[in-house]
SEGUMI-535305 format. One record per residue (C-alpha): residue in one letter; x, y, z negated. Coordinates in Angstrom, 2 decimals. Layout:
+----+---------+---------+---------+
! aa !       x !       y !       z !
+----+---------+---------+---------+
!  A !       X !       Y !       Z !
...
+----+---------+---------+---------+
REM end
This chain:
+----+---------+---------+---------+
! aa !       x !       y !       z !
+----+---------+---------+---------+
!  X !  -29.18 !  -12.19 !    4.90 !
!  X !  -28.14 !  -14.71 !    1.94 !
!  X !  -26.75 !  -17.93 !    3.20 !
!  X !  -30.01 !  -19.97 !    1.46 !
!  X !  -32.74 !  -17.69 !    3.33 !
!  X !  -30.23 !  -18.77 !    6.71 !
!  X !  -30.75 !  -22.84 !    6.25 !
!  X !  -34.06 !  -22.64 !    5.07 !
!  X !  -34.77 !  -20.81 !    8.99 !
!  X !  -32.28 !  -23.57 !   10.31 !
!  X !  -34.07 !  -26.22 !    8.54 !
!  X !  -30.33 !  -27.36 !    7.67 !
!  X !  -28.82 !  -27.76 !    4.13 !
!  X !  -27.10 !  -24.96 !    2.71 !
!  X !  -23.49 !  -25.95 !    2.01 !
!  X !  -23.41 !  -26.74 !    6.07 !
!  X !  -24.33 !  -23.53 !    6.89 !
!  X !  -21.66 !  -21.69 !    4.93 !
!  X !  -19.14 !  -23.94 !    6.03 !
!  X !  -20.36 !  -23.09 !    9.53 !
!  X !  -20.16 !  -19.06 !    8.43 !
!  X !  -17.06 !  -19.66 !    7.18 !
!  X !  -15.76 !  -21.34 !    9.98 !
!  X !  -17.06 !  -18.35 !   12.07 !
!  X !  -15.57 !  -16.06 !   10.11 !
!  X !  -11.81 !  -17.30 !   10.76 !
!  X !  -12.74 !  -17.74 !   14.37 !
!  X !  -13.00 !  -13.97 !   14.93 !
!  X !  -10.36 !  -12.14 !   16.52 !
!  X !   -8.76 !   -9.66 !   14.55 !
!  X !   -7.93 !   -6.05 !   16.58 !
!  X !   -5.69 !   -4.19 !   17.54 !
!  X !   -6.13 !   -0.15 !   17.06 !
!  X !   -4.36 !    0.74 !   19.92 !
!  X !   -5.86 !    3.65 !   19.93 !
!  X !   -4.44 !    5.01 !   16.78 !
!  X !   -1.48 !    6.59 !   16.07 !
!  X !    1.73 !    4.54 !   16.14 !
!  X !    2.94 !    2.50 !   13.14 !
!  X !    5.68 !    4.09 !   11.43 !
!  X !    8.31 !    0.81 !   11.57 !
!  X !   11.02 !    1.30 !    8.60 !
!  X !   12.10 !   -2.12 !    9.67 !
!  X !   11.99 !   -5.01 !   12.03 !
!  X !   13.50 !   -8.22 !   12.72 !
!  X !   12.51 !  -11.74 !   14.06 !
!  X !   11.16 !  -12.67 !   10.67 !
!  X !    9.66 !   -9.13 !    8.84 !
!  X !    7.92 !   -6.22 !    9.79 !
!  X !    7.95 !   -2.95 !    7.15 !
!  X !    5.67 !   -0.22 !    7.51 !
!  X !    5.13 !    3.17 !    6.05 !
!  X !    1.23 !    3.14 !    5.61 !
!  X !   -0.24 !    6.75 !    5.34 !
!  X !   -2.46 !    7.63 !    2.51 !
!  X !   -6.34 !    7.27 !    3.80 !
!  X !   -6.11 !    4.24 !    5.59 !
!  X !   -6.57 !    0.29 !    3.95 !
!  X !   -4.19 !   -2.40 !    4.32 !
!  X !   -5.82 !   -4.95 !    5.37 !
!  X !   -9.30 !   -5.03 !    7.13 !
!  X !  -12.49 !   -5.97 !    4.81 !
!  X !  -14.09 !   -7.73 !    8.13 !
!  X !  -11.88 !   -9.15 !   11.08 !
!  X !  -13.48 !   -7.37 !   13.79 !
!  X !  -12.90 !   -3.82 !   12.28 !
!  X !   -9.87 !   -1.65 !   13.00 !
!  X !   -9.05 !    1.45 !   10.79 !
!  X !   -6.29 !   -0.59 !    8.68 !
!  X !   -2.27 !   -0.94 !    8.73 !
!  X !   -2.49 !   -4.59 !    9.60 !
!  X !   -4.48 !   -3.20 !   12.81 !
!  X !   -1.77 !   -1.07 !   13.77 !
!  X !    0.80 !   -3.74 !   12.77 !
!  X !   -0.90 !   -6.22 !   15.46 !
!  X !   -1.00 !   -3.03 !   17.86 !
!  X !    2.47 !   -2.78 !   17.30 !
!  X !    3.57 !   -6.20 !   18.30 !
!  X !    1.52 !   -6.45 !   20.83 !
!  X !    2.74 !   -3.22 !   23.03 !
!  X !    4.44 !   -3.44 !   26.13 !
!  X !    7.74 !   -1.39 !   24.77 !
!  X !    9.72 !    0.04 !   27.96 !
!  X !   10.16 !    0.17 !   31.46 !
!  X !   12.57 !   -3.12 !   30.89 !
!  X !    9.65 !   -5.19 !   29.97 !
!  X !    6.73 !   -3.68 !   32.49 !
!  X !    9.73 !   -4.16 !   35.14 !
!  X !   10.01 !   -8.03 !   34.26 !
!  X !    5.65 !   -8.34 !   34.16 !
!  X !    6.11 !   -7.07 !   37.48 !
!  X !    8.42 !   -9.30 !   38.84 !
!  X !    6.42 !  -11.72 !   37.60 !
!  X !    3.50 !  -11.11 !   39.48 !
!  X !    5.61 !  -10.81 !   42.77 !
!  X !    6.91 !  -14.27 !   42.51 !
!  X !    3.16 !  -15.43 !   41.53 !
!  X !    2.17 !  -13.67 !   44.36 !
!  X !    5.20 !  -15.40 !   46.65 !
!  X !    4.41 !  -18.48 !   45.35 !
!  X !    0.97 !  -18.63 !   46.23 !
!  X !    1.67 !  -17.58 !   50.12 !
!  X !    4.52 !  -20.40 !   49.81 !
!  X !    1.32 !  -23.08 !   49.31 !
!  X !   -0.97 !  -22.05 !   52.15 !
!  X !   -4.42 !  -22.79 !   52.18 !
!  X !   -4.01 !  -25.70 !   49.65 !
!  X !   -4.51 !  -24.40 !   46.51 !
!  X !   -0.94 !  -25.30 !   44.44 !
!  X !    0.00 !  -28.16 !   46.25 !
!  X !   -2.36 !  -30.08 !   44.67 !
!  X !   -4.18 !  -30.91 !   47.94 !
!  X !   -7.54 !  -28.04 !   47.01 !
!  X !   -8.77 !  -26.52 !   49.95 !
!  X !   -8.99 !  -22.78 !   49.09 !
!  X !  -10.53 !  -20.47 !   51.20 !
!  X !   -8.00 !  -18.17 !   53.40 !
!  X !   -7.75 !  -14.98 !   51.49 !
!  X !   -8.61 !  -15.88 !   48.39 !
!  X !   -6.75 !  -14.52 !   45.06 !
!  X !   -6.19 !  -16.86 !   42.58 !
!  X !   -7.62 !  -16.23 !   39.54 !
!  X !   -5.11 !  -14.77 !   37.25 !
!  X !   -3.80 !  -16.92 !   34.32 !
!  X !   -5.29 !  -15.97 !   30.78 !
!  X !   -4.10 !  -13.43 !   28.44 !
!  X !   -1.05 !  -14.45 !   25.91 !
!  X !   -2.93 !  -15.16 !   22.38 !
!  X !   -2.21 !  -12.08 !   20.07 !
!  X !    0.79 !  -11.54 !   18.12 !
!  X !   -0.31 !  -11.80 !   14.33 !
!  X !    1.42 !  -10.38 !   10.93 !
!  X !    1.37 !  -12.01 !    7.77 !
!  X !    0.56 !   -9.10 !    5.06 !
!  X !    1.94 !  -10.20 !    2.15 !
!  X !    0.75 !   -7.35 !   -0.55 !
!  X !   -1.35 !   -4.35 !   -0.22 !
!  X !   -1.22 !   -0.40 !   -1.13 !
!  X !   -4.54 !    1.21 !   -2.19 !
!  X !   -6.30 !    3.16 !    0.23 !
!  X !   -4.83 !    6.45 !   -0.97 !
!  X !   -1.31 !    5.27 !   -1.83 !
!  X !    0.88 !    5.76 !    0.90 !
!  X !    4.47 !    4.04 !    1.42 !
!  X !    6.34 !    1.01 !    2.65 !
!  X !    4.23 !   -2.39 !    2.73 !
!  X !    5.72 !   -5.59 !    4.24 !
!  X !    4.62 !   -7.80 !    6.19 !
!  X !    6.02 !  -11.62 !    7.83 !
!  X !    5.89 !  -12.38 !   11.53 !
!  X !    5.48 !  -16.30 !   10.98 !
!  X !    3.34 !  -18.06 !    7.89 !
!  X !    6.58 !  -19.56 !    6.35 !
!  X !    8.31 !  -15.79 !    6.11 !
!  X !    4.90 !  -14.75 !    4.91 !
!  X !    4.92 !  -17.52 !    2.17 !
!  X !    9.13 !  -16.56 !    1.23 !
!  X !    7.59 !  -12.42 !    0.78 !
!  X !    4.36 !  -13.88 !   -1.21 !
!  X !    6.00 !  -15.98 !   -3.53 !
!  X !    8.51 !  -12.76 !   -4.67 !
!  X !    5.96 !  -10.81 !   -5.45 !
!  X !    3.74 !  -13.61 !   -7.43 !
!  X !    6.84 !  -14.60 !   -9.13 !
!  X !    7.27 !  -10.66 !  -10.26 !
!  X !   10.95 !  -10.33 !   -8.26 !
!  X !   10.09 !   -8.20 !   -5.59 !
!  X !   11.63 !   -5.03 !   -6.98 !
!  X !    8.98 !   -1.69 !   -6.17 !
!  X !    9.59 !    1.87 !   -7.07 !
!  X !    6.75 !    4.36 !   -6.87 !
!  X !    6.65 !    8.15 !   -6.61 !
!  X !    4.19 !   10.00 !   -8.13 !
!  X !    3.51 !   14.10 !   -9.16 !
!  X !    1.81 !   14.06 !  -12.23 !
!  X !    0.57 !   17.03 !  -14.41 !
!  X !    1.42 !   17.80 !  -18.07 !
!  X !    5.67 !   16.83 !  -17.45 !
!  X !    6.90 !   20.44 !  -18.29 !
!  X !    7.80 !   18.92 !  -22.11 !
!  X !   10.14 !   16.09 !  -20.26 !
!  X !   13.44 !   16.49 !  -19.57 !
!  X !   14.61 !   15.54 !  -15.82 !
!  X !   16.26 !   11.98 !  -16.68 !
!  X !   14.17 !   10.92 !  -19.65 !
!  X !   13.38 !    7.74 !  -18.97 !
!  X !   10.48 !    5.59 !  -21.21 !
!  X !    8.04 !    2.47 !  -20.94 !
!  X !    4.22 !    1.99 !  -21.23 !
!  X !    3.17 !   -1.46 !  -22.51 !
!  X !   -0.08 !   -1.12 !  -22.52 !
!  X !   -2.92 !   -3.71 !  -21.50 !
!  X !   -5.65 !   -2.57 !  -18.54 !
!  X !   -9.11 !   -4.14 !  -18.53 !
!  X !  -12.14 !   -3.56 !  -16.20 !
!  X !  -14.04 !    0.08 !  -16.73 !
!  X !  -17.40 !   -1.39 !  -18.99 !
!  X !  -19.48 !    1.32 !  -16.84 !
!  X !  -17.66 !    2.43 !  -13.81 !
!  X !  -17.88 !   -0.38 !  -11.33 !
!  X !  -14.34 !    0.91 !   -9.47 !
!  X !  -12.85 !    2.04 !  -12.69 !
!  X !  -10.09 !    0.52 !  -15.25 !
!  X !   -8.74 !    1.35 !  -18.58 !
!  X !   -6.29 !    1.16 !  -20.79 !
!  X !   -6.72 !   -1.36 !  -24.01 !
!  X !   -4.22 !   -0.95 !  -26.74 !
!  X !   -3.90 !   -4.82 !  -28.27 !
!  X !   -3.34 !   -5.67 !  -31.66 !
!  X !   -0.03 !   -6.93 !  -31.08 !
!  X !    1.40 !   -7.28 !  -34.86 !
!  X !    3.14 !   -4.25 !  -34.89 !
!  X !    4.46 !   -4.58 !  -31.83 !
!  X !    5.41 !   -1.49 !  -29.82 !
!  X !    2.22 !   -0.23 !  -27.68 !
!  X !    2.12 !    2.44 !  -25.03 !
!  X !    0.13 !    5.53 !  -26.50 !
!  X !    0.48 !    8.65 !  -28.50 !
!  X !    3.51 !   10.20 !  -29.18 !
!  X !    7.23 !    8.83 !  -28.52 !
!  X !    5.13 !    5.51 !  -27.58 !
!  X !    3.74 !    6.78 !  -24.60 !
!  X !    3.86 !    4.52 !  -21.28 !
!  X !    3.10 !    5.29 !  -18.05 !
!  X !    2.57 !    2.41 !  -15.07 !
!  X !    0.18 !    1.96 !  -12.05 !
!  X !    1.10 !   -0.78 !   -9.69 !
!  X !   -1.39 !   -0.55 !   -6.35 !
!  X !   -0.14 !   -3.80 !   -4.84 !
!  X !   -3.32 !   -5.73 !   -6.73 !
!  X !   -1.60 !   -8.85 !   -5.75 !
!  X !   -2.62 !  -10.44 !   -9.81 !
!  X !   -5.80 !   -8.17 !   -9.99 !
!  X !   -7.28 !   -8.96 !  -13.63 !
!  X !  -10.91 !  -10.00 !  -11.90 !
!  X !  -12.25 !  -11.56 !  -14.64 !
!  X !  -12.43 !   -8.52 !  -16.45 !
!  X !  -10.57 !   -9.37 !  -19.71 !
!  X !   -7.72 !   -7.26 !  -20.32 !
!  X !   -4.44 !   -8.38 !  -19.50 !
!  X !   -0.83 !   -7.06 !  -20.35 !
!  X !    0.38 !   -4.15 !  -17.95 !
!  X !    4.39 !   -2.72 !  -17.84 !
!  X !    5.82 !   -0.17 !  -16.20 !
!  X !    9.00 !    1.85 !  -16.75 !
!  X !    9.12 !    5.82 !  -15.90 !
!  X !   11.76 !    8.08 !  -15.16 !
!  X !   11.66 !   11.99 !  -14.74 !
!  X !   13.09 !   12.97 !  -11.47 !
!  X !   12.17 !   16.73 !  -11.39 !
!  X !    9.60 !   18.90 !  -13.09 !
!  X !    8.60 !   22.29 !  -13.45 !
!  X !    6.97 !   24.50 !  -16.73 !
!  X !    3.96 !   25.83 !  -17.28 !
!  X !    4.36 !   29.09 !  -15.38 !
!  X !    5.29 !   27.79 !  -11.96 !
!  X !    2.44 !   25.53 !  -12.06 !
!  X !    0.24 !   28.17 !  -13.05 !
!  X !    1.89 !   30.26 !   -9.99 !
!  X !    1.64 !   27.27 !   -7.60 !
!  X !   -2.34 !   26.69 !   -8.89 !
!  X !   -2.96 !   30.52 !   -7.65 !
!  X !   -1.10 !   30.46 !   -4.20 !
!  X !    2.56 !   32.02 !   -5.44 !
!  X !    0.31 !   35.11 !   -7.12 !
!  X !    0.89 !   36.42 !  -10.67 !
!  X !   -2.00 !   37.49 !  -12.33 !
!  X !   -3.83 !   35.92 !  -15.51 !
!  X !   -3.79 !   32.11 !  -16.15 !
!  X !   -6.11 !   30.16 !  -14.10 !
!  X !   -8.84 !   28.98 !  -15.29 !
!  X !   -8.57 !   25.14 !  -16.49 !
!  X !   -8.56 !   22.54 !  -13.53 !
!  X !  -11.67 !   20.78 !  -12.73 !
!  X !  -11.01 !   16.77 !  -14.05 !
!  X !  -12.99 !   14.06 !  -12.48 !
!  X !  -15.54 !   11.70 !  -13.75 !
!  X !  -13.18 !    9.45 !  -15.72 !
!  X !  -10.35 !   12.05 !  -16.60 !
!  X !  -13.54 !   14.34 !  -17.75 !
!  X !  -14.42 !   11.60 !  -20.97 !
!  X !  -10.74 !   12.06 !  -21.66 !
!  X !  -11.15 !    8.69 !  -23.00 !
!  X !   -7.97 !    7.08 !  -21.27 !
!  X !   -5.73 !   10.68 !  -22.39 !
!  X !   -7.33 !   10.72 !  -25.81 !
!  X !   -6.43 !    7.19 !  -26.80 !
!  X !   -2.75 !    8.50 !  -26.48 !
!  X !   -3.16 !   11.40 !  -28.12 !
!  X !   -2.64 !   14.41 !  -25.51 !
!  X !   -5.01 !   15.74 !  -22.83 !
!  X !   -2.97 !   18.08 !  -20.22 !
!  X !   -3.69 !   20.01 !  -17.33 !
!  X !   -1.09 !   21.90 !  -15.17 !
!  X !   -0.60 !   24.75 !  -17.81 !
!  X !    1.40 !   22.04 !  -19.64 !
!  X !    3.67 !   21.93 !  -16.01 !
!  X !    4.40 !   19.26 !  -13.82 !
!  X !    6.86 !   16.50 !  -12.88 !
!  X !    8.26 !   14.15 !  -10.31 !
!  X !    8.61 !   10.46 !  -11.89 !
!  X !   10.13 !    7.75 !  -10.77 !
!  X !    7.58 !    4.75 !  -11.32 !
!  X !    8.22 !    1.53 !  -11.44 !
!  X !    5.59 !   -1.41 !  -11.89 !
!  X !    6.76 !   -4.90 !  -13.39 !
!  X !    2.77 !   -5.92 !  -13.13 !
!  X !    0.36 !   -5.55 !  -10.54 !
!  X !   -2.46 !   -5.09 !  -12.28 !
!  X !   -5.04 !   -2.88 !  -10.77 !
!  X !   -4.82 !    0.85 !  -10.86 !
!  X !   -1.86 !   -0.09 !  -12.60 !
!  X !    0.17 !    3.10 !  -12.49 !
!  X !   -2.63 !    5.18 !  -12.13 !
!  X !   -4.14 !    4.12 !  -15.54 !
!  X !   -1.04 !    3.94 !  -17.35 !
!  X !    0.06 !    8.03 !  -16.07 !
!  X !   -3.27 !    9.32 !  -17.09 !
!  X !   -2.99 !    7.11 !  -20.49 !
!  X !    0.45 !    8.52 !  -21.01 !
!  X !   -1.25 !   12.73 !  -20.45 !
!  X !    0.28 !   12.71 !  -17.08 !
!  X !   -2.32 !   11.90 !  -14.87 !
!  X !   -1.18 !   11.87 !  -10.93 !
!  X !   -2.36 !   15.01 !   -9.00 !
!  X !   -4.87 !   14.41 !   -6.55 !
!  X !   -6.16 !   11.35 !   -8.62 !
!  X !  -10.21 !   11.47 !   -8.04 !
!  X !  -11.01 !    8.92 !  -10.62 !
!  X !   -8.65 !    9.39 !  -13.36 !
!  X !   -6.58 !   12.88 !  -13.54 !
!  X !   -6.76 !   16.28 !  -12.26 !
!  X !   -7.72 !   17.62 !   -8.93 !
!  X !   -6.47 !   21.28 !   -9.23 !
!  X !   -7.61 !   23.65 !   -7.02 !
!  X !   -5.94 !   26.81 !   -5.12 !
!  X !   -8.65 !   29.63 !   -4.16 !
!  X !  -11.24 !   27.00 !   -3.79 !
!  X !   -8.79 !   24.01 !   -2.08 !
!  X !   -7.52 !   21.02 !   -3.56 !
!  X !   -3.75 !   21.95 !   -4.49 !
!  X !   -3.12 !   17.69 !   -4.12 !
!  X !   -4.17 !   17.19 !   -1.14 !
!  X !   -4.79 !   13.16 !   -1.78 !
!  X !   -3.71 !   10.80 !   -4.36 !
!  X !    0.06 !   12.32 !   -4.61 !
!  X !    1.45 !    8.42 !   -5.34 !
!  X !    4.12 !    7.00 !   -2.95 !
!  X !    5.49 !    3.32 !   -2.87 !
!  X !    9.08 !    5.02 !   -1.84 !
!  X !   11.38 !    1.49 !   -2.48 !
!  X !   10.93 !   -1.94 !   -1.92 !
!  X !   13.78 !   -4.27 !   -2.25 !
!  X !   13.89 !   -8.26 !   -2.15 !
!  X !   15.25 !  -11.21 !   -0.76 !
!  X !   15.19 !  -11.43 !    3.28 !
!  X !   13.00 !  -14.99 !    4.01 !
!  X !   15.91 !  -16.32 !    5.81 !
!  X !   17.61 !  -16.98 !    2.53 !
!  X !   14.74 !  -19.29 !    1.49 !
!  X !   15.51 !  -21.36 !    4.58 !
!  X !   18.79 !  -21.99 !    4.42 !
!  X !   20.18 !  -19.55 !    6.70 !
!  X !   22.53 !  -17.48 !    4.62 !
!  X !   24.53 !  -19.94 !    3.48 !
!  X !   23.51 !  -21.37 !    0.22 !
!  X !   23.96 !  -20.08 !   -3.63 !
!  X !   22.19 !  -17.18 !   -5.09 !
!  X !   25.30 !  -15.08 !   -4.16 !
!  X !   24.50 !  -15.34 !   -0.82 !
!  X !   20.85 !  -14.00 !   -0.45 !
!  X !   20.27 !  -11.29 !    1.92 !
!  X !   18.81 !   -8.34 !    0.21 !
!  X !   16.52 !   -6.47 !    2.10 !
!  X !   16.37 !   -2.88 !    0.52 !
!  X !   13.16 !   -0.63 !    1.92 !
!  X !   12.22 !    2.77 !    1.72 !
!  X !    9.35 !    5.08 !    3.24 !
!  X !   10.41 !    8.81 !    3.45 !
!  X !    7.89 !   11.19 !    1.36 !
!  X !    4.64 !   12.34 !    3.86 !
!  X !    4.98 !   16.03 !    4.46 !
!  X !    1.94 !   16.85 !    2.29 !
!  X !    3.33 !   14.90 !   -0.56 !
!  X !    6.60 !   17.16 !   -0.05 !
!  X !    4.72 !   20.13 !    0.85 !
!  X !    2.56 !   20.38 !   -2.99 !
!  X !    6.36 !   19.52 !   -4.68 !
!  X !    7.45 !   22.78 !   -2.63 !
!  X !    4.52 !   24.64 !   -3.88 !
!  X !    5.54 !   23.39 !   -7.08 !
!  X !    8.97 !   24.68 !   -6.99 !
!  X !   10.09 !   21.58 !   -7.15 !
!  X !   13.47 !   20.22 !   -5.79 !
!  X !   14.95 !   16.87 !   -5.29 !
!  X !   16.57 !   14.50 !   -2.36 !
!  X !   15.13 !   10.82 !   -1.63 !
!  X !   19.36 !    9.68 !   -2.27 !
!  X !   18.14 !   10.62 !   -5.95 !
!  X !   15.88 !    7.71 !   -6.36 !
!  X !   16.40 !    5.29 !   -9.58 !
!  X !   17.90 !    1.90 !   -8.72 !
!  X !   18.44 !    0.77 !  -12.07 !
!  X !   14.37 !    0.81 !  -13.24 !
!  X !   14.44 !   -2.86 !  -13.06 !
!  X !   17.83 !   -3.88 !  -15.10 !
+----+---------+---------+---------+
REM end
C-alpha cells in the first residue's frame, strides 16, 4: 500500500508516516539462516570477516526479515556456539547462577524481595546479535570472496577502498569464442556501459566519441570487463566510462569445445548453441565486430575490473565476442544432450587484495610502507572446475595474474 493511501487512513500527514516506516524498517531484526549450510570463512580476525559466497544466493537481503543471503549466513556464523570449550564455559555459567541464587534464600538477590520458595528466576535475556558490516556485493550468480567488517569503523576503512577504486579484484570467468587467443595475451576494454533502453535488468555497451581516442570494440581494440560489485552502479541511466583489463589463462580450440558440447563424443558438429534474449540481437557482439559461439573454442581469462559499473564484466566479455558461459542475459548457454553444459553464470571473484582496517587506525605503525595487506582468495566451486575439465582445460589457482592492476 503507497505511503499517501497509509496517512490518509491514519488521518496523519504523509512525511510522518514514512519517517515512522522508515523507522520501522531499521528496527527489524535481521536473521540468522542457521539452518543453511555453513559459511565458507577464507578469513577471520577481530576486525574482518571474508567469505566465499556460492553462485545462487544474494549478498545482502532485499528485506531485513528474510534469510536466503551471505550476510544471513555471515550473522549465523558469528553467532554459533563454536566447541565444547565455549558450551563448557555457558555451562558453568549457569551452575554458578544457579549457586548463587540458593546462596540468597528466599529473598530474591539480596535486595530484600520476598520470592516464593521454589521459584526459578527468570533467566536473563538473550545477548543482542552479532552483526557484519558488508561492504560490497557479488551478483546473485557470481560466486567468490566478498568481505565484510565486524565493527562500523572497519566497515567504513573496507568501503572507502573500494569507492576510492584501490581495492584490487580479480575475476575468473570461461568465456566462449577464446580459441584465436593465445594463453598470456593480455588486452583492455575501455568501453562505456549505459542502462538496456528496453530490458529493464539489462546493460550495454556505448562506444563514446572520444576524439580518436582508443575504444574497446572490433578488432585489436577489443575490451573485455564486468565488475559485479555494483558498488558505483550508473542508476541514472546515462552511460558512464567502464575499464577492465583481461588476461588469457587457458583455452581450448574449436574441436574440444565441440567434443565437450556433445559429452566427449565425435560425430558431426553440433548444432549452433542456443543464445539468450540479449546475446540473440547480437547487438552488444556486433558493435565489436565478431559474434562467436563455442565452435570458435573457449578460454579461461583472468578479469580484472578497475570500475564497478553494473554487469560490468559481463557486458564488456560479450562486447569483446567472448561472452561468459552460462550467462542467461548476455552470452551463450550451450547445451550437452539437452543440459546446460555451464551449469550457472561460470564468473568467479577468485582475488581480493587491500589494506587491513587496522592500518587506517593507526595500528601498524604509521607510513604507507607499513600497511597491512590483506590478500584474499576463494578456491574455484567444483562445477566451475568441473565444465573447465569438460573443456579440456588445465590450469592451477598459483597461476593467477597479480600484476592486472600495475
Amino acid at each position: 500500500m503507497p505511503v499517501s493511501d497509509v496517512a490518509s487512513l491514519l488521518n496523519l500527514p504523509e512525511s510522518r508516516v514514512a519517517l515512522s516506516l522508515k523507522l520501522a524498517v531499521r528496527a527489524t531484526p535481521l536473521v540468522a539462516d542457521n539452518d543453511a549450510p555453513a559459511a565458507e570463512v577464507v578469513f577471520e580476525d577481530e576486525l574482518v570477516l571474508a567469505l566465499a559466497k556460492p553462485s545462487g544466493i544474494i549478498t545482502a537481503p532485499k528485506h531485513r526479515h528474510e534469510g536466503g543471503s551471505l550476510v544471513a549466513r555471515a550473522i549465523a556464523h558469528l553467532n554459533r556456539k563454536g566447541g565444547k570449550e565455549e558450551e563448557e564455559e555457558e555451562q558453568e555459567g549457569r551452575k554458578s547462577s544457579s549457586s548463587s541464587s540458593s546462596s540468597e534464600g528466599e529473598t530474591g538477590g539480596g535486595e530484600g524481595v520476598p520470592r516464593e520458595k521454589g521459584a526459578v528466576p527468570a533467566p536473563p535475556p538473550p545477548p543482542p546479535l552479532l552483526l557484519p558490516f558488508p561492504v560490497h556485493r557479488l551478483d546473485m550468480a557470481t560466486s567468490g570472496v566478498v568481505v565484510m567488517g565486524k565493527t562500523s569503523a572497519a566497515a567504513a576503512a573496507l568501503q572507502a577502498q573500494f569507492r576510492g577504486r584501490t581495492a584490487k579484484k580479480t575475476y575468473l570467468a570461461l568465456v566462449a569464442g577464446g580459441g584465436g587467443r593465445s594463453v598470456g595475451e593480455r588486452w583492455e576494454c575501455d568501453v562505456a556501459i549505459g542502462r538496456h533502453p528496453e530490458l529493464k535488468v539489462g546493460r550495454r555497451a556505448v562506444v563514446l566519441d572520444r576524439g580518436g581516442g582508443s575504444g574497446g570494440g572490433g578488432g585489436g581494440g577489443e575490451t573485455d570487463s564486468d565488475d559485479e560489485t555494483e558498488e558505483n552502479d550508473d542508476g541514472d541511466g546515462d552511460a558512464q566510462p567502464a575499464l577492465t583489463r583481461f588476461a588469457v589463462l587457458a583455452r581450448c580450440d574449436g574441436a574440444a569445445a565441440e567434443r565437450a558440447m556433445r559429452g566427449g563424443r565425435r560425430g558431426p558438429p553440433s548444432p549452433a548453441a542456443p543464445f539468450s534474449s540479449l546475446y540473440a540481437l547480437g547487438e552488444l557482439a556486433r558493435a565489436a565486430g565478431t559474434l562467436r559461439s563455442l565452435r570458435d573454442g573457449a578460454a579461461l581469462l583472468a578479469c580484472a575490473p578497475r570500475t564497478g559499473r553494473t554487469h560490468q564484466i559481463r557486458v564488456h566479455s560479450s562486447f569483446c565476442g567472448h561472452p561468459i558461459l552460462g550467462d542467461d542475459l548476455y552470452g551463450p548457454v550451450p547445451l550437452v544432450d539437452g543440459r546446460e553444459l555451464a551449469p550457472r553464470l561460470l564468473l568467479h571473484a577468485a582475488a581480493l587484495e587491500l589494506v587491513h582496517p587496522r592500518s587506517f587506525f593507526g595500528g601498524s605503525g604509521g607510513g604507507e610502507g607499513d600497511e597491512e595487506v590483506l590478500r584474499l582468495s576463494a578456491p574455484l566451486p567444483p562445477e566451475f572446475r568441473r565444465t573447465m575439465e569438460a573443456l579440456g582445460m588445465e590450469w592451477s589457482f598459483d597461476e593467477l595474474p597479480r600484476d592486472l592492476w600495475d
